[in-house]
C-alpha positions as CSV (number, residue, x, y, z in Angstrom):
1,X,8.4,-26.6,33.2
2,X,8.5,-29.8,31.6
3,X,4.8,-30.5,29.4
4,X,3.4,-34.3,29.5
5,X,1.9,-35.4,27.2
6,X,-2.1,-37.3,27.8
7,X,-2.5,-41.0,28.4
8,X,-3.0,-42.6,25.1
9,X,-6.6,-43.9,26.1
10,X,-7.4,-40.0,26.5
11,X,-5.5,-39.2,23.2
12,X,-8.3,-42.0,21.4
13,X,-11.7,-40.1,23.5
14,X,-10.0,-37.0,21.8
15,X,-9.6,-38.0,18.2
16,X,-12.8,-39.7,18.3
17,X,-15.2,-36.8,19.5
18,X,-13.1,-34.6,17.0
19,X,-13.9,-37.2,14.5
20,X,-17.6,-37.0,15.6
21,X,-17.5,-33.2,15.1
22,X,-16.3,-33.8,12.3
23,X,-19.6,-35.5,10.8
24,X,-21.6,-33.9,12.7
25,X,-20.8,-30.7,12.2
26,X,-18.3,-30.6,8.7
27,X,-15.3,-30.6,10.5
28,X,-13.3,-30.2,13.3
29,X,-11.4,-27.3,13.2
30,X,-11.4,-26.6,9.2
31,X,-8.8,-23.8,7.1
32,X,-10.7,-20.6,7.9
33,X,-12.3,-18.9,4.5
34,X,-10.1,-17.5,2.3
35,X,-10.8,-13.7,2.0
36,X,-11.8,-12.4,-0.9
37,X,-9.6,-10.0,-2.4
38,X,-11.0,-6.6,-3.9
39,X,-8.7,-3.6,-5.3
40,X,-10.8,-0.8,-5.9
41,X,-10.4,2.5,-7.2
42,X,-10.2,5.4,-4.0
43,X,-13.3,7.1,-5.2
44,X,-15.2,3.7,-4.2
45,X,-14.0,3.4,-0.6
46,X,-16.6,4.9,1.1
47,X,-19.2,2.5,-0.6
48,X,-17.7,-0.3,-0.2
49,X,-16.4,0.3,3.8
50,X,-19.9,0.6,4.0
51,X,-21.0,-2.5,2.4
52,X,-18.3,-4.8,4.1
53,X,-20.2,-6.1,6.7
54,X,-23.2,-7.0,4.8
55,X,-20.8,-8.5,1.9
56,X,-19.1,-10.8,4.6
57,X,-22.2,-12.0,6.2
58,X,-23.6,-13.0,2.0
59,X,-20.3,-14.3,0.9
60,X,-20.3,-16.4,4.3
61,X,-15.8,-15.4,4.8
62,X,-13.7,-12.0,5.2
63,X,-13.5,-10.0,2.6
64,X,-10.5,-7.4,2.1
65,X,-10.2,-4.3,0.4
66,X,-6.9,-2.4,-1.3
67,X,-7.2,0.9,-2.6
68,X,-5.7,3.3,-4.8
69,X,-5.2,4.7,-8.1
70,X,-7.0,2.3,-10.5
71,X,-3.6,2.8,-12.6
72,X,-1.4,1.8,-10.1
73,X,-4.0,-1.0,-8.9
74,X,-3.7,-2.7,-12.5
75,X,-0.1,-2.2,-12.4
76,X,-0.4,-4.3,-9.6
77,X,-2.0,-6.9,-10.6
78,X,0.8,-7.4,-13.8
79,X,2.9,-7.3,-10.9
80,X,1.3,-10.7,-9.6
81,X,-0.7,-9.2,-6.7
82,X,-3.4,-11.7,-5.9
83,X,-6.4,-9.6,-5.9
84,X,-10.1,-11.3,-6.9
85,X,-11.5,-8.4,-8.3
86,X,-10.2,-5.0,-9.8
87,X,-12.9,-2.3,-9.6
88,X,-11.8,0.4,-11.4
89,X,-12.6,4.1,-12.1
90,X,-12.4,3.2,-15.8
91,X,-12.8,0.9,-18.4
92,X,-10.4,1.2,-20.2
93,X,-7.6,-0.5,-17.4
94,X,-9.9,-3.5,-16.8
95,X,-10.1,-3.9,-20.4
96,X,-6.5,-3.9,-21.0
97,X,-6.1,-6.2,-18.0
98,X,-8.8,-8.6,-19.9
99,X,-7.1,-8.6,-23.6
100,X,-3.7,-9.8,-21.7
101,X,-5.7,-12.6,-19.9
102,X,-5.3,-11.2,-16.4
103,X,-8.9,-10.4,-16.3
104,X,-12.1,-12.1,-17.1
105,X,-13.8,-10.7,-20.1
106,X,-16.8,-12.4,-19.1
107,X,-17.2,-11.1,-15.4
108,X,-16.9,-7.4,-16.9
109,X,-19.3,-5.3,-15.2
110,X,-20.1,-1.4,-15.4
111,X,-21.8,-1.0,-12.4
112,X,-21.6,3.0,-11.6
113,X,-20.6,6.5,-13.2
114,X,-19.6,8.6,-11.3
115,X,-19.6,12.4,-10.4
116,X,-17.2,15.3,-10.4
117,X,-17.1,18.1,-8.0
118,X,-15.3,21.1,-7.1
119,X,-15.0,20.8,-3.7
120,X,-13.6,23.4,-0.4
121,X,-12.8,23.1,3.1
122,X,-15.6,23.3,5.4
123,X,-14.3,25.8,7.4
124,X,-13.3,27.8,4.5
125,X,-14.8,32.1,3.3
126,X,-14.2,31.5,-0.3
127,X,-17.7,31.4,-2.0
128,X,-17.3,28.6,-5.3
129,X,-20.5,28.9,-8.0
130,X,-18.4,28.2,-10.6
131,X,-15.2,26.7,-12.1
132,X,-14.0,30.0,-13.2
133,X,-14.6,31.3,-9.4
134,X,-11.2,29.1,-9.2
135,X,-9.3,32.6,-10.9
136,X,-9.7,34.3,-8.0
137,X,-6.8,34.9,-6.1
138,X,-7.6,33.6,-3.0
139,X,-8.0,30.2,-4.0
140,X,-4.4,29.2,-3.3
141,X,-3.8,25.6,-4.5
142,X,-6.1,23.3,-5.9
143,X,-6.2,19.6,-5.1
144,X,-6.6,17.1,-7.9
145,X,-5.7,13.0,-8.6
146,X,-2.2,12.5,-10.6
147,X,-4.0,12.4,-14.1
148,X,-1.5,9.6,-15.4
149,X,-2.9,7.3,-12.5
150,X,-6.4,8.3,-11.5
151,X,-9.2,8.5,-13.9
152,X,-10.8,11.5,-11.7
153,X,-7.7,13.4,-12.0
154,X,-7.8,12.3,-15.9
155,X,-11.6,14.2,-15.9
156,X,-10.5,17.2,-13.4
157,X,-7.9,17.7,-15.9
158,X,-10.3,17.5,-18.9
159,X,-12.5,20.2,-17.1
160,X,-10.0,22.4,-17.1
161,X,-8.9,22.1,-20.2
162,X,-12.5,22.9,-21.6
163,X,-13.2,25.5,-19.6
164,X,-10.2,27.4,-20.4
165,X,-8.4,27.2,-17.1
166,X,-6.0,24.8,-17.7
167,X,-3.0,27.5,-18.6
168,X,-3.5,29.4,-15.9
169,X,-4.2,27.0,-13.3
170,X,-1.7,24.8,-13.9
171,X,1.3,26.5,-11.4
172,X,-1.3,26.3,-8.8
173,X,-2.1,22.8,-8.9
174,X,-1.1,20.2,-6.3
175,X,-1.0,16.6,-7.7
176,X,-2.5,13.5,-5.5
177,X,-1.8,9.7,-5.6
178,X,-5.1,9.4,-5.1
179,X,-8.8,10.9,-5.7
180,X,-8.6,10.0,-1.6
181,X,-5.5,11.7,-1.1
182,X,-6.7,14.9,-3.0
183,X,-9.7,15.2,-0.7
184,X,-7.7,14.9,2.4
185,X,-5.5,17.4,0.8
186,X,-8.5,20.2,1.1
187,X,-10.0,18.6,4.0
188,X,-6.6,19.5,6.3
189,X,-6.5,23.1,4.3
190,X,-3.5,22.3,3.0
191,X,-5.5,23.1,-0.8
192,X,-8.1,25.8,-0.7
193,X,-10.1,23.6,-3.1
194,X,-9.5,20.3,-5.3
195,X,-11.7,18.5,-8.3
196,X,-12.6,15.4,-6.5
197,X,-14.7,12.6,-7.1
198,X,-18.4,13.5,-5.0
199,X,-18.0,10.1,-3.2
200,X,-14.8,11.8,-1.7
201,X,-16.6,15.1,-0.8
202,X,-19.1,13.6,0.5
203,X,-17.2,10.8,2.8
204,X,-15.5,14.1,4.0
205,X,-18.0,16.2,4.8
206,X,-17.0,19.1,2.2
207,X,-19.3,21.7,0.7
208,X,-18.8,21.4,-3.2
209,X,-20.4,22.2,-6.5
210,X,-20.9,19.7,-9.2
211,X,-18.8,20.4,-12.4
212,X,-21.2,20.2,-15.3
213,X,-21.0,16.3,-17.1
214,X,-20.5,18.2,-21.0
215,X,-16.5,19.0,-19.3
216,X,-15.4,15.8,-18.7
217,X,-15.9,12.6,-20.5
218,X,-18.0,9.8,-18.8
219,X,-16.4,8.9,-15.8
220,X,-17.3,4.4,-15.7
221,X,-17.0,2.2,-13.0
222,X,-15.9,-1.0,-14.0
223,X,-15.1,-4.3,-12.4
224,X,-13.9,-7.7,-13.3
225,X,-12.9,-11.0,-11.4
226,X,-9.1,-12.8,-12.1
227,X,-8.9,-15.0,-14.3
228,X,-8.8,-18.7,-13.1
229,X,-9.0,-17.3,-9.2
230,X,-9.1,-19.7,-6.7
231,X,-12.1,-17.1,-5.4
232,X,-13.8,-16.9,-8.4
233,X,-17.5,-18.2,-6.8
234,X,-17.3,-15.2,-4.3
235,X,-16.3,-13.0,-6.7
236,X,-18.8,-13.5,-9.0
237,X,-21.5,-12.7,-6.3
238,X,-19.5,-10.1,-5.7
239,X,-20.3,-8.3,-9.1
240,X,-23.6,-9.9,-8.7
241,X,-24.2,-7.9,-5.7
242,X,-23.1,-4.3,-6.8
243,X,-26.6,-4.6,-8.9
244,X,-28.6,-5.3,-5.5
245,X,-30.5,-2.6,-4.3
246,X,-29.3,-2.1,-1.2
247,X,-25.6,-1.9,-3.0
248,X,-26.8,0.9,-5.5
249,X,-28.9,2.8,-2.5
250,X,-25.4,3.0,-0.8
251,X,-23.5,4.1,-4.1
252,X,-26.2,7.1,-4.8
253,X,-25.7,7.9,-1.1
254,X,-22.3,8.8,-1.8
255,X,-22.6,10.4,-5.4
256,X,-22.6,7.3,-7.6
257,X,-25.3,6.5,-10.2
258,X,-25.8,2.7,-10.0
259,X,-25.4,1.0,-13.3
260,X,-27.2,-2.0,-15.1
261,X,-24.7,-2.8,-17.7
């Protein structure tokens, strides 16, 4: 089929009532909003699915989340991934990521600390009060973050350690890319129980026990915007927003305590 193309007298009533739009209302057909980027640590998705929609509706455009390890995440980003905003598990990545001018120093924002749990399948008979319930040989395998990459796997590790478990553990542990991946590790059964950040447990619906703070050292949530971003507006209301009410009602929801610094 051949295509024609309009009169030219039709061509000029087009151009001008798309011109007319354009005054009227901005535009005729303007580039779509650019979405704004976020990598975020796995321990943060549940918040932050369930923030999305309110974020796009205040941010006015899409907004598009990445997660994973917050050590692979900043590895990322030196990589040239063209992410807004890194909220991380840690400070110590985002501050790295500052000091070699990825970052900016003065978007840094802790806005949470977060919780650590020892956490079992739902469907599971072990009983867990304690860490040291962990001995018992019918917990199996247990489920924890890669420590070089995840800063809950960093603090499960630390719990161990200080509870004296760590030796003894240790063959029975299964490693995780992810604080996400470990929870779906005992949610399926395929670990009888796993250290897991309580946003995960919860997100999954797992019974679990809170491991006392005094065995791990603070666990912070920090974020910071790119450097120079082209984003850099909506990022910054971004990390406004994470001090909202509404965005620290949904981060104690899932096991977070909402920060002011």
């Amino acid at each position: 089929m051949r295509l024609t193309r309009p009169p030219r007298r039709q061509q000029s009533v087009e151009v001008f009532a798309c011109l007319l739009t354009a005054v009227l209302l901005g535009g005729c057909a303007g580039p779509a909003p650019q979405p704004l980027t976020i990598a975020a640590a796995a321990s943060l998705a549940p918040v932050f699915d369930g923030l999305a929609a309110e974020l796009e509706g205040q941010l006015g455009g899409p907004v598009t989340f990445s997660y994973g390890s917050t050590a692979n995440l900043a590895e990322q980003i030196r990589n040239g991934a063209p992410f807004d905003i890194l909220a991380a598990a840690d400070a110590e990545h985002v501050d790295q990521l500052i000091a070699e001018g990825l970052l900016e120093a003065g978007s840094r924002s802790v806005f949470a600390h977060g919780r650590l749990v020892l956490a079992w399948p739902a469907d599971s008979t072990i009983e867990l009060r304690s860490l040291e319930d962990l001995l018992d040989p019918a917990v199996g395998y247990l489920a924890l973050a890669n420590p070089e990459f995840a800063p809950y796997g960093r603090a499960a590790r630390q719990a161990l350690e200080r509870s004296s478990l760590w030796t003894e553990l240790e063959p029975r542990l299964i490693y995780a890319e992810s604080i996400r991946d470990a929870g779906q590790l005992v949610a399926s059964g395929n670990a009888d129980a796993g250290l897991l950040a309580a946003s995960t447990a919860l997100s999954l619906g797992l019974p679990s026990l809170e491991v006392p703070a005094q065995f791990f050292d603070p666990i912070e949530h920090v974020a910071a915007a790119r450097r120079q971003g082209e984003n850099q507006e909506a990022a910054l209301e971004f990390l406004d927003f994470l001090h909202t009410a509404q965005a620290a009602a949904a981060m104690e929801s899932f096991g977070l305590s909402p920060s002011d610094g």
